[in-house]
VEXTIKE-53095 format. One record per residue (C-alpha): residue in one letter; z, y, x; residue number from 0. Coordinates in nm, 2 decimals. Each point is the difference from the previous one (the first is absolute). Example, Ala and Ser with C-alpha at 12.3 -4.5 7.8 and 13.67 -1.06 7.14 Angstrom:
<nodes>
<"A",<0.78,-0.45,1.23>,0>
<"S",<-0.07,0.34,0.14>,1>
</nodes>
This chain:
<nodes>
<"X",<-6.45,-14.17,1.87>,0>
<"X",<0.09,-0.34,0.12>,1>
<"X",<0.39,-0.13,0.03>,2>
<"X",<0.19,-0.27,-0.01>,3>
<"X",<0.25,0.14,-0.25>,4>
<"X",<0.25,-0.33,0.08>,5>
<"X",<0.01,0.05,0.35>,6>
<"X",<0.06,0.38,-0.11>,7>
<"X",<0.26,-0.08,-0.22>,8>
<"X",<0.18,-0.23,0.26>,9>
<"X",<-0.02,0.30,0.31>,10>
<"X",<0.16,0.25,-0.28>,11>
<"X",<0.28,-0.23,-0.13>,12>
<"X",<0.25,0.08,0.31>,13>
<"X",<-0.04,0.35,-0.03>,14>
<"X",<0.10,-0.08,-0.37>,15>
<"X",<0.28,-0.18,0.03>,16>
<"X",<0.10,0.25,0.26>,17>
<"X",<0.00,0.28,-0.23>,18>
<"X",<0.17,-0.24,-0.26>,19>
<"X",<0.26,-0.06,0.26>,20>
<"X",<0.11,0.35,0.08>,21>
<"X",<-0.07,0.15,-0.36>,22>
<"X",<0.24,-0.30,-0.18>,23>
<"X",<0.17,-0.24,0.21>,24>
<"X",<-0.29,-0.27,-0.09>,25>
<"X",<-0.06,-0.30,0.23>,26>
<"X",<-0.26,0.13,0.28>,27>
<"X",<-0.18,-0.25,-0.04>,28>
<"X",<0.03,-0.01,-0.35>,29>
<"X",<-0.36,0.03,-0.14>,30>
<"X",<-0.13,-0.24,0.28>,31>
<"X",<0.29,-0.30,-0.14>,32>
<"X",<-0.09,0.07,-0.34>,33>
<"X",<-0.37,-0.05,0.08>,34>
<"X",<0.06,-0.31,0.20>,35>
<"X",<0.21,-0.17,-0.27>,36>
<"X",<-0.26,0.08,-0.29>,37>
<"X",<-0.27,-0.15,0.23>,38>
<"X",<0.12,-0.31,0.00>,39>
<"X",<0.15,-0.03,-0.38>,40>
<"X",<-0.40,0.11,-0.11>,41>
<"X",<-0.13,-0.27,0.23>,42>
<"X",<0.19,-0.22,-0.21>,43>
<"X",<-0.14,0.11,-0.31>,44>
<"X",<-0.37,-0.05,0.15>,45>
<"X",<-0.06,0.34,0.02>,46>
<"X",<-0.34,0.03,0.14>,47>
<"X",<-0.07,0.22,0.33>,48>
<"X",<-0.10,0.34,-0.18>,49>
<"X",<0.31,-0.02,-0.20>,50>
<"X",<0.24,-0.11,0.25>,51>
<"X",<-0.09,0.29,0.24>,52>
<"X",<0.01,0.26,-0.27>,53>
<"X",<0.37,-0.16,-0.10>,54>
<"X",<0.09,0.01,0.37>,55>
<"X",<-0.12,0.42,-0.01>,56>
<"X",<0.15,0.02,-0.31>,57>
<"X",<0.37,-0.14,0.16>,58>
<"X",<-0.05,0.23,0.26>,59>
<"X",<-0.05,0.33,-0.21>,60>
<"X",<0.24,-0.10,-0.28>,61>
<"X",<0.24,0.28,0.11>,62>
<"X",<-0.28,0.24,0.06>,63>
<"X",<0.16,0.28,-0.22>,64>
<"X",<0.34,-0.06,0.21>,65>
<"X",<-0.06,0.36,0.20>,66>
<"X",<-0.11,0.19,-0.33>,67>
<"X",<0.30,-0.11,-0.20>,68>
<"X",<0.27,0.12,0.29>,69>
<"X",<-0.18,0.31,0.01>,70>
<"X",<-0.01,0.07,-0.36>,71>
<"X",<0.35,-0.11,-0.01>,72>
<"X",<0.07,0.25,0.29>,73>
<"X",<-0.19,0.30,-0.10>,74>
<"X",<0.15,-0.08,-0.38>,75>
<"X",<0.33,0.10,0.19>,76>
<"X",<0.12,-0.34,-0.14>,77>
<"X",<0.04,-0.11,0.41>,78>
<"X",<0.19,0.29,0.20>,79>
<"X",<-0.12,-0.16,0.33>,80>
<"X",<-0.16,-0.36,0.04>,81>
<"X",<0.30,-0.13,0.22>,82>
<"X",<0.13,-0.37,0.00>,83>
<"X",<0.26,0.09,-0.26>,84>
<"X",<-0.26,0.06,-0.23>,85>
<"X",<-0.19,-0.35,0.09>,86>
<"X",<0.16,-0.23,-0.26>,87>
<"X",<-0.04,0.27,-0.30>,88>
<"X",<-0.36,0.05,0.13>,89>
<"X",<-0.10,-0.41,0.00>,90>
<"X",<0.16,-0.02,-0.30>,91>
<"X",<-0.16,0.28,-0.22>,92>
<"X",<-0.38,-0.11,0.14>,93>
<"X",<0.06,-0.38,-0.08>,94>
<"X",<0.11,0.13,-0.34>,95>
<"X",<-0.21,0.30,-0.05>,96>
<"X",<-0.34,-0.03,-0.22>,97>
<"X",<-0.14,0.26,0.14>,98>
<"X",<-0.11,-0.15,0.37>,99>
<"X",<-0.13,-0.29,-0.15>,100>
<"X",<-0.23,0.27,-0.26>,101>
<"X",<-0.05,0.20,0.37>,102>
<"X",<-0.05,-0.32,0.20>,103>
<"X",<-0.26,-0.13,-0.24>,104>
<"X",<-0.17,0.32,-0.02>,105>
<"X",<-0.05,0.03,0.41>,106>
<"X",<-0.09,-0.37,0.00>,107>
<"X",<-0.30,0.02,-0.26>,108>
<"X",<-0.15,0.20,0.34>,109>
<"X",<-0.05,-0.31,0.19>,110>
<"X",<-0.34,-0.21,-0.10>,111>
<"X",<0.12,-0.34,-0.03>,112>
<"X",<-0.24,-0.27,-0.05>,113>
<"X",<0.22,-0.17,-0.26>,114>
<"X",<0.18,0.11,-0.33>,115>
<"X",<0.28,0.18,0.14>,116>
<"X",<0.11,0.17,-0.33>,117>
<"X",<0.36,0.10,-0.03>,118>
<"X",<0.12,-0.22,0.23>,119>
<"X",<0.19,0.30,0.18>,120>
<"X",<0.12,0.13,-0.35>,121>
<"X",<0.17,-0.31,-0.11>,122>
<"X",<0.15,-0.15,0.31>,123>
<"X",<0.34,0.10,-0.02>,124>
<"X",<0.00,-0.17,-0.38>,125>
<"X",<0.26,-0.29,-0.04>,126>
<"X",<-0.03,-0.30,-0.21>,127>
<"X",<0.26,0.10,-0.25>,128>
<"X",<-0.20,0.31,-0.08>,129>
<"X",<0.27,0.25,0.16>,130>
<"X",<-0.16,0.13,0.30>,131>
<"X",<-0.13,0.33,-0.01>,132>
<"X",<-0.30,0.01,-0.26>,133>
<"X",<0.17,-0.25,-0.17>,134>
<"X",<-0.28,-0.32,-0.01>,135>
<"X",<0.06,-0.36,0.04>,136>
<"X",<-0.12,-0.27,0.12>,137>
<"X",<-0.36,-0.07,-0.11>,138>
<"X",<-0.06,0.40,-0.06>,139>
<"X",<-0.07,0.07,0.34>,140>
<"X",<-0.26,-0.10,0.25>,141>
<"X",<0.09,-0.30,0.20>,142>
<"X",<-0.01,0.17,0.31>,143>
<"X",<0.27,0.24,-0.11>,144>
<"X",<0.22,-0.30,-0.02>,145>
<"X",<-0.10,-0.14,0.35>,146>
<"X",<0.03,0.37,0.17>,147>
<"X",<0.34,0.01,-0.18>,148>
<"X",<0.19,-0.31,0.07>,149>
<"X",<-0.16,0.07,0.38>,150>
<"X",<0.17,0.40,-0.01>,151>
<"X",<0.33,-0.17,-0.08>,152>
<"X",<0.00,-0.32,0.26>,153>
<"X",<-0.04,0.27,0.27>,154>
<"X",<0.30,0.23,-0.14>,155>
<"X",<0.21,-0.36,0.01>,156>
<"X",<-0.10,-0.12,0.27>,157>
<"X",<-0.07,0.08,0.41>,158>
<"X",<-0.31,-0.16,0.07>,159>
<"X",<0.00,0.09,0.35>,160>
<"X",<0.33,-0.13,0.07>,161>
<"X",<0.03,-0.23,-0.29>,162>
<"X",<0.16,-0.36,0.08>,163>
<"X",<-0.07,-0.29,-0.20>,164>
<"X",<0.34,0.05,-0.17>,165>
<"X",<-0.08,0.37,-0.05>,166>
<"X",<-0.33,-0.14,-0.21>,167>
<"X",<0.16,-0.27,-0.18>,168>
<"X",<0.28,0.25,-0.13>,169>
<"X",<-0.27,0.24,-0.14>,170>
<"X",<-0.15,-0.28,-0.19>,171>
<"X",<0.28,-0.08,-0.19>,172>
<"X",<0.06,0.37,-0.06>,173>
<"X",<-0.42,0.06,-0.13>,174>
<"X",<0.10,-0.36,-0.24>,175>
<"X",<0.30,0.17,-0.13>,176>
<"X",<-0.22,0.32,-0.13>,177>
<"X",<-0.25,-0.26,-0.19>,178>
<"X",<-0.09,0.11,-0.33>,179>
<"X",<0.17,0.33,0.11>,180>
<"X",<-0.19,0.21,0.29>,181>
<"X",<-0.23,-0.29,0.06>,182>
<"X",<-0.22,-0.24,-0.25>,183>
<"X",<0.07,-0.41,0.11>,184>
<"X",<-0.36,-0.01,0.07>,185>
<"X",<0.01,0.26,0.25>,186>
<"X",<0.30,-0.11,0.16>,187>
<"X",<-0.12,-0.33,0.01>,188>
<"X",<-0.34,0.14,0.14>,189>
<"X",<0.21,0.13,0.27>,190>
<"X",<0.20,-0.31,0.14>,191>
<"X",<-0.29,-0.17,-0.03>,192>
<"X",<-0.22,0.20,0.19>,193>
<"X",<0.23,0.18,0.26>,194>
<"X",<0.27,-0.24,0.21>,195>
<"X",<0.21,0.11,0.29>,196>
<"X",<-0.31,-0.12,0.23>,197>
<"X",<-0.18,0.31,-0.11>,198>
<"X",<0.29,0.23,0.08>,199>
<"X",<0.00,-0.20,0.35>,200>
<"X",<-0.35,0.05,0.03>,201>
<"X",<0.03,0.38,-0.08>,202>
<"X",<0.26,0.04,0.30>,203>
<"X",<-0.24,-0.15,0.22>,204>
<"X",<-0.39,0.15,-0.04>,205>
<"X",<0.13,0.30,-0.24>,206>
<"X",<-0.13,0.10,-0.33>,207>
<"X",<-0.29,0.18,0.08>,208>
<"X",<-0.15,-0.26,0.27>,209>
<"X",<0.02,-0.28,-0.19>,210>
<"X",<-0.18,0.19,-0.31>,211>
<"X",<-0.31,0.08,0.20>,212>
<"X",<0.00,-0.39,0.11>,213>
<"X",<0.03,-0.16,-0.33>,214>
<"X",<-0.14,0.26,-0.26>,215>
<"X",<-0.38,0.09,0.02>,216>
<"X",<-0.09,0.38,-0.04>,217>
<"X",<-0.33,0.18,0.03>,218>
<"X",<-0.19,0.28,0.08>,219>
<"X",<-0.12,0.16,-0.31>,220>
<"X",<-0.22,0.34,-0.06>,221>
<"X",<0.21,0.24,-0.20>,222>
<"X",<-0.17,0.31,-0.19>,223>
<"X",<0.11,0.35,0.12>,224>
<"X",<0.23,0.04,-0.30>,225>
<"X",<0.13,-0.34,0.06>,226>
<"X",<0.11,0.10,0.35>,227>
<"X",<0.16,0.35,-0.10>,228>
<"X",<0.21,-0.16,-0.29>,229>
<"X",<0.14,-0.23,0.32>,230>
<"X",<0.03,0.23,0.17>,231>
<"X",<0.11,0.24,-0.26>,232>
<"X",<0.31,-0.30,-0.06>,233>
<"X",<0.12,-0.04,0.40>,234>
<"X",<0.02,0.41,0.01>,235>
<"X",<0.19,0.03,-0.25>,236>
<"X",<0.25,-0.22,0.13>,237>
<"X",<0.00,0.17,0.33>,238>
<"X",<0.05,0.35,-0.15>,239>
<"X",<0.26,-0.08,-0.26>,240>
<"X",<0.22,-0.12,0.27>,241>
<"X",<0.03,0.37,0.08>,242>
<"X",<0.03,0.28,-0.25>,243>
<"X",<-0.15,0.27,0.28>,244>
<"X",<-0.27,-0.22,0.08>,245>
<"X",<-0.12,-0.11,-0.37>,246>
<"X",<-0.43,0.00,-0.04>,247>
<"X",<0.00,0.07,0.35>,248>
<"X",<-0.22,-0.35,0.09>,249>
<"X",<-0.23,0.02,-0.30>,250>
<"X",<-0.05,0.42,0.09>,251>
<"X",<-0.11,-0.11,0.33>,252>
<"X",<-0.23,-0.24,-0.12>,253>
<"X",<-0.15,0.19,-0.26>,254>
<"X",<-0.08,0.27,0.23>,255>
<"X",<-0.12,-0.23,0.30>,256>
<"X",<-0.28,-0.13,-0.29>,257>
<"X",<-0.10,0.32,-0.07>,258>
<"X",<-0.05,0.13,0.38>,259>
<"X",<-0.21,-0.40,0.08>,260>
<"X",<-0.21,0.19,-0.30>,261>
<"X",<-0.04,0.34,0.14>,262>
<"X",<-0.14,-0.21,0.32>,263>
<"X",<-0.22,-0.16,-0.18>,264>
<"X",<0.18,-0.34,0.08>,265>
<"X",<-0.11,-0.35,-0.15>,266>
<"X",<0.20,-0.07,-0.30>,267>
<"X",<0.14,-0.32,0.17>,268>
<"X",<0.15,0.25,0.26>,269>
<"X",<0.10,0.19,-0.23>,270>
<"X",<0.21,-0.23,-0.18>,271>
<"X",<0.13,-0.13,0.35>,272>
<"X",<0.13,0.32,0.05>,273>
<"X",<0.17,0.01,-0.33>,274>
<"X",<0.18,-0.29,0.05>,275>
<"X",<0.10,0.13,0.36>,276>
<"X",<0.14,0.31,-0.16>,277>
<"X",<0.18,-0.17,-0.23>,278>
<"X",<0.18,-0.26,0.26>,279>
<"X",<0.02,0.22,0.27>,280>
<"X",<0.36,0.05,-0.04>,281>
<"X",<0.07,-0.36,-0.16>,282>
<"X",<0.24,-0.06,0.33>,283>
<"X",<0.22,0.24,-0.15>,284>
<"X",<0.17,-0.24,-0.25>,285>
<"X",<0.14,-0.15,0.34>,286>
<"X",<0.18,0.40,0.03>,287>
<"X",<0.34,0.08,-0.12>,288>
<"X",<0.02,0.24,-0.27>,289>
<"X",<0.29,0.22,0.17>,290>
<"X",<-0.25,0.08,0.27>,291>
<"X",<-0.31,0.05,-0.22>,292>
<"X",<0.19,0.25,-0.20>,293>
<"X",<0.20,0.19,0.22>,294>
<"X",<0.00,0.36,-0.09>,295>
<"X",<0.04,0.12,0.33>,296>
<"X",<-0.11,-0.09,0.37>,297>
<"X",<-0.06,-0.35,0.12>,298>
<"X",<0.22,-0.06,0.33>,299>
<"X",<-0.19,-0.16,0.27>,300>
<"X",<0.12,-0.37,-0.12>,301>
<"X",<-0.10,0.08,-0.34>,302>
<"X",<-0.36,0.09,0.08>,303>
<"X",<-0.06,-0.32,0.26>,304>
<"X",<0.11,-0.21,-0.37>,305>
<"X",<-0.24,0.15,-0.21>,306>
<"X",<-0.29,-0.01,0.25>,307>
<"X",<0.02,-0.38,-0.04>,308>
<"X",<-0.17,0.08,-0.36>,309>
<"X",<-0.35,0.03,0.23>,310>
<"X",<0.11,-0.35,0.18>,311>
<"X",<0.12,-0.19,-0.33>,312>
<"X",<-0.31,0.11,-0.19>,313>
<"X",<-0.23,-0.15,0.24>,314>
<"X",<0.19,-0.32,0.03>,315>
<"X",<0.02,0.01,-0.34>,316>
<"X",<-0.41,0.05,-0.07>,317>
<"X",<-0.08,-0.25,0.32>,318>
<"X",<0.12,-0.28,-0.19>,319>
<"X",<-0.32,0.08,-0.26>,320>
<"X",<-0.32,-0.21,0.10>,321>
<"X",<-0.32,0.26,0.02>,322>
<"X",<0.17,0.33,0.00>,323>
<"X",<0.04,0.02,0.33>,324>
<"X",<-0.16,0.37,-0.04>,325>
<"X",<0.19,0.14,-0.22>,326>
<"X",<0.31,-0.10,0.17>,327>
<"X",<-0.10,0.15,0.29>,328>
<"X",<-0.04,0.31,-0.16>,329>
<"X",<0.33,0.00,-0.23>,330>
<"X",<0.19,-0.07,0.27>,331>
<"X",<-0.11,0.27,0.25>,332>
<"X",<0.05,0.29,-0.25>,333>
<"X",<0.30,0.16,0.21>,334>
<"X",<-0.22,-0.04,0.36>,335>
<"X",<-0.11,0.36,0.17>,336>
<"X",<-0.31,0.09,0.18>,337>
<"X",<0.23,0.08,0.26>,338>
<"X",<0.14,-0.33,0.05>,339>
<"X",<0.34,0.12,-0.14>,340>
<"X",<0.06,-0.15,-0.33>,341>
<"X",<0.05,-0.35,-0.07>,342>
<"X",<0.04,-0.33,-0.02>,343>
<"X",<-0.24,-0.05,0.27>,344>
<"X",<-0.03,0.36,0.15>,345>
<"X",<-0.35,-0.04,-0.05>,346>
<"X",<-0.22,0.32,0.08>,347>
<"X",<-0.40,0.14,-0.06>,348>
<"X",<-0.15,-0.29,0.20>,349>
<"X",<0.12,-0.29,-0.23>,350>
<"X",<0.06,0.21,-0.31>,351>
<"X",<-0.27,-0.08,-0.26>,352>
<"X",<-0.18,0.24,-0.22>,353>
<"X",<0.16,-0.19,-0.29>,354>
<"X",<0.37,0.00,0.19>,355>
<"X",<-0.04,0.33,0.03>,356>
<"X",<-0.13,0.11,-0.35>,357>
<"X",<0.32,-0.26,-0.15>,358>
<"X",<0.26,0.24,0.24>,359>
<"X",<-0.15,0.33,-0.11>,360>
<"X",<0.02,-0.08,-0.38>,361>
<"X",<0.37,-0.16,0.04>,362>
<"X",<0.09,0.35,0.18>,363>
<"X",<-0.17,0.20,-0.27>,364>
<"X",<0.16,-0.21,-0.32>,365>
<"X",<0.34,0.03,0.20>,366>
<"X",<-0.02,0.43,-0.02>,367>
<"X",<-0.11,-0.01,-0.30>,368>
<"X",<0.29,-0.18,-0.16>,369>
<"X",<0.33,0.12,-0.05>,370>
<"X",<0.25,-0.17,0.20>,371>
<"X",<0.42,-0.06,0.05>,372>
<"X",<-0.07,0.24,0.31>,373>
<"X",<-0.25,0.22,-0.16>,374>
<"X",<-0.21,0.19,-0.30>,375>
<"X",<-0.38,-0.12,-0.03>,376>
<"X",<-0.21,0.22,0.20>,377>
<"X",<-0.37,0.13,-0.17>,378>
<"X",<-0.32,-0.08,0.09>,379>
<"X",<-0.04,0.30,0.29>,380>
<"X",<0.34,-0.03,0.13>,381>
<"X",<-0.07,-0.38,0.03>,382>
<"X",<-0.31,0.11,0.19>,383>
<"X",<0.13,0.21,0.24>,384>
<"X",<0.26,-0.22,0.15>,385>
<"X",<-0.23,-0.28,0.03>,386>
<"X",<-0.27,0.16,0.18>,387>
<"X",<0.32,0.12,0.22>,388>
<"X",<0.09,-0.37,0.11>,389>
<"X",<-0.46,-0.01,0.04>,390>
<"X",<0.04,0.28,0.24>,391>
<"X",<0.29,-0.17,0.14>,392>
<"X",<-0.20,-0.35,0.09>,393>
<"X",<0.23,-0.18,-0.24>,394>
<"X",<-0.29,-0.08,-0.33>,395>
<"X",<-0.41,0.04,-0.03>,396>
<"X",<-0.06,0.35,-0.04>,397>
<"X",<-0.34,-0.06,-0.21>,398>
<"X",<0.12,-0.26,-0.22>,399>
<"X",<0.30,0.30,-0.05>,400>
<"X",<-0.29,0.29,-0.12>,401>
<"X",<-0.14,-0.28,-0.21>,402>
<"X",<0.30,-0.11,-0.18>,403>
<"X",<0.04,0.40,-0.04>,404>
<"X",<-0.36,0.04,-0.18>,405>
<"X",<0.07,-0.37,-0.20>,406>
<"X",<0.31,0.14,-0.17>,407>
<"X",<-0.08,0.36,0.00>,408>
<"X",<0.13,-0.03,-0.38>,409>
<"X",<0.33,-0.09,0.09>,410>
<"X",<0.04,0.36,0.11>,411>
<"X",<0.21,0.10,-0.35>,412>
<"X",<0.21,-0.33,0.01>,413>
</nodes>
């Protein structure tokens, strides 16, 4: 499958940083910043194009673990609720946990980098002094560590979107006085160099994202078909660790939306296009607060118009990806009805696709057959019968139903 996995990587990282955001208190717009100043500090050092974009990706997913370490933390019963008077205990324990760099560099080996990305993740919360949390110095980790490091921290000290020059010149002398300390004097010196308060002004005026795509080539490359499931094997689990109720939902879809582009006798580039749907469809809701996505009980009329935005955000979100424009369409439209009732777009059987249809019928069927804060799992049959109930009521494909019936005929037991 073809994709520009930059461009992805840039449409994903404000859903990231939104999740970030409500899961710890962290700049939303944290990932983006920490991207933006890296760019410009491996320009310096003549980075060449390949390695500059995958330092760029590699800014942006340096938290990546963030949503699996609150939930461990929660379900661990070490975090009663995640609430803003846990914020501060939470930052602090994942800046000086281990264990979300070891997780962070684990989900990150899932991305096909062109360049030698090694550890990078793993190491970048090191300090020069040797005291950071896997206790290496300067010299023992990679250099882009050091770069994504110093960057994580200059966006903690420092406002970049309200920023004066002031603001900037106070956080310089604060990044000197950790020299030798958090920071190595060639990376802090890497950094004044390379990154004045014209960037930060420049950065207030085009953004981070926009003046990325401008100034940083990235291509269209042909992934394998394991390439594309390991991505987007990482981005689900992102999506389904931000909610315990909701966890290998994304990569369930997509698993079973391969196997029925099979039992059609699809292509194998459809089928893989399908996957990737399956696993995105619901990407827009990072962008969803978890109060509502785990309520026990029933949504109010507000609370359901929020979490219908998921459909909206996800397609925004999968727009901003150059030659997908098809499997956005079809992640995004997985809550529309025959009958013109569902949504975002209250689409109905003359616009539906086969594909848009097949996408909504699997997301329906995954959905029964997993236990829920509002429910038990329902078996194969039982999942059956009240799908070809909402066929019979115009609301999904009644054939594409008896099909997924026959497909997973051996999930009768489970």
């Amino acid at each position: 499958m073809k994709l520009n996995l930059t461009q992805t990587l840039y449409a994903l990282s404000f859903a990231l940083d939104t999740v970030q955001y409500e899961m710890g208190g962290i700049s939303n717009h944290h990932g983006k910043n920490v991207a933006y100043i890296s760019y410009f500090m491996g320009k310096y050092l003549n980075y060449d194009n390949d390695k500059l974009n995958d330092l760029v990706g590699l800014a942006i997913l340096h938290d990546n673990a963030f949503t699996e370490y609150v939930r461990e933390e929660y379900n661990n019963g070490l975090l009663k609720d995640i609430n803003d008077n846990e914020i501060d205990k939470l930052r602090s324990g994942f800046l000086k946990e281990a264990s979300h760099n070891v997780l962070g560099e684990e989900n990150i080996r899932l991305i096909p980098f062109k360049t030698d990305v090694k550890n990078v993740i793993l190491y970048h919360h090191e300090t020069a002094d040797g005291s950071g949390p896997l206790k290496k110095k300067t010299g023992e980790v990679p250099e882009m560590s050091e770069i994504i490091h110093i960057a994580d921290m200059i966006d903690i000290f420092l406002d970049l979107k309200n920023a004066t020059e002031e603001d900037f010149n106070n956080c310089i002398i604060k990044i000197k006085k950790l020299e030798n300390k958090l920071f190595s004097s060639h990376m802090i010196n890497t950094f004044i160099n390379s990154f004045t308060y014209n960037e930060v002004k420049i950065l207030k005026d085009i953004g981070v994202i926009p003046y990325l795509k401008k100034n940083l080539k990235s291509e269209i490359l042909d992934y394998s078909d394991n390439e594309i499931k390991n991505i987007c094997e990482f981005f689900a689990k992102i999506v389904d660790y931000k909610s315990s109720i909701t966890k290998n939902h994304s990569l369930g879809v997509a698993d079973k939306c391969y196997k029925m582009a099979k039992y059609y006798n699809m292509s194998d580039d459809k089928a893989i296009r399908l996957y990737f749907a399956g696993a995105f469809h619901d990407i827009g809701k990072l962008i969803i607060n978890n109060d509502i996505l785990e309520k026990p009980g029933k949504l109010t009329l507000e609370e359901f118009e929020h979490i219908k935005n998921h459909a909206k955000a996800t397609e925004l979100i999968l727009s901003k990806i150059e030659g997908i424009e098809d499997i956005t369409r079809w992640a995004s439209r997985h809550h529309e009805k025959l009958d013109g009732s569902g949504y975002n777009h209250n689409l109905d059987h003359h616009v539906l696709s086969f594909e848009d249809r097949l996408l909504a019928c699997i997301d329906i069927y995954q959905a029964l057959t997993e236990k829920r804060s509002y429910k038990d799992e329902f078996y194969h049959d039982d999942s059956i019968k009240i799908m070809i109930d909402m066929a019979n009521n115009n609301k999904i494909d009644l054939n594409i139903v008896k099909d997924i019936e026959k497909c997973f005929s051996n999930n009768k037991d489970s």
